[in-house]
N, C-alpha and C positions, 0 to 999 in steps of 0.2 A: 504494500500500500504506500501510494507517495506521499509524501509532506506535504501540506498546505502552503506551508513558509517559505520564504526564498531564503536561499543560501545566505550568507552574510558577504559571500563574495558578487555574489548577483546583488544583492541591497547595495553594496558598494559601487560597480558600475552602474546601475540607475540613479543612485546621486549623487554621481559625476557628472554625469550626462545633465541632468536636472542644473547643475551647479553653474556647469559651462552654459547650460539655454539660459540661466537669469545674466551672466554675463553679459553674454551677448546681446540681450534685451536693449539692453541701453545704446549699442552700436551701430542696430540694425534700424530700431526706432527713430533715436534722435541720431540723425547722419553727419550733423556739423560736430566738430570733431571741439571747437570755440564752447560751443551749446553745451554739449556734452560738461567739459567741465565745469564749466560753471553750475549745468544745475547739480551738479553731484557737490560739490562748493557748499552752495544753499541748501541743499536737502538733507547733508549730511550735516553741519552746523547750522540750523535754521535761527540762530540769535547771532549769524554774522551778520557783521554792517562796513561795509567798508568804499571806494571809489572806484574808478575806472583804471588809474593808474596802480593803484595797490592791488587790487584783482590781477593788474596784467603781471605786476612783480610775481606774487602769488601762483599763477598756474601760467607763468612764464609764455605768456600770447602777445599778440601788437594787442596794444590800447585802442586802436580804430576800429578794429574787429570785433572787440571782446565790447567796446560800446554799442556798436548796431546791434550784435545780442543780445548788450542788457535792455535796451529799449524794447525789441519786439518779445521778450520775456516780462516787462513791464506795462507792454501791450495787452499782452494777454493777463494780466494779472498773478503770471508766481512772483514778482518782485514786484515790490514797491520802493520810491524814489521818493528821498528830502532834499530840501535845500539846507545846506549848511554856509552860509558866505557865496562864496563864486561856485562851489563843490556840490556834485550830487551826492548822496549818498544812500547805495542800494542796500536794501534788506529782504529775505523771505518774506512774502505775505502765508503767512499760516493758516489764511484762514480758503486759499486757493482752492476751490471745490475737490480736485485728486491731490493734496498734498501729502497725505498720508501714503499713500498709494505709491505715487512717485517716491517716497523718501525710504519707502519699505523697499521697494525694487533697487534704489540704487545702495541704500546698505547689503542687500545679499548680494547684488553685485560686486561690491567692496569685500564682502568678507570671503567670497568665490576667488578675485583676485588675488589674494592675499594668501590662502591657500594653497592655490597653484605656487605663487612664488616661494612658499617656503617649501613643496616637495621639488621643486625646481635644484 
């Protein structure tokens, strides 16, 4: 009579496989590679606040680029923009209808990536 159970060695290739699809999630999804970091930036620390040129220091992109993102990200509503003096400054809006959702995906993407690189 067979087991019902799967092997531990079969549990373990299925989530792998599982591990690598949330990966990828975020790659295949958001395609701009700008986007990408950043909203993993925001989702993952969502009481960051910072500017255009510190974000660019930060996830090391041109500040031209990583602005037009923040804008059409501020467009739609995951970021929100102050004025501080001459300085915008962006923050998560938390209250972004799929925030949650987005912030859950790009943490098991994070913790996927992280994995790999340490059986790496």
């Amino acid at each position: 009579m067979e087991k019902p159970f799967l092997k531990s060695r079969q549990l373990a290739a299925i989530l792998y496989v599982v591990r690598i699809t949330i990966s990828l999630m975020l790659d295949v999804f958001i395609t701009s590679r700008v986007r990408r970091k950043i909203i993993v930036v925001y989702a993952k620390y969502p009481d960051f606040k910072t500017h255009v040129r510190g974000l660019a220091k930060l996830i090391k992109e041109d500040a031209g680029n990583i602005q037009r993102e923040l804008k059409r990200l501020e467009k739609i509503g995951f970021l929100i923009s102050e004025k501080q003096g001459n300085t915008k400054i962006y923050h998560t809006n938390k209250h972004f209808p799929i925030f949650k959702e987005l912030q859950s995906i790009v943490l098991k993407s994070q913790r996927t990536t992280q994995k790999r690189q340490a059986g790496s």
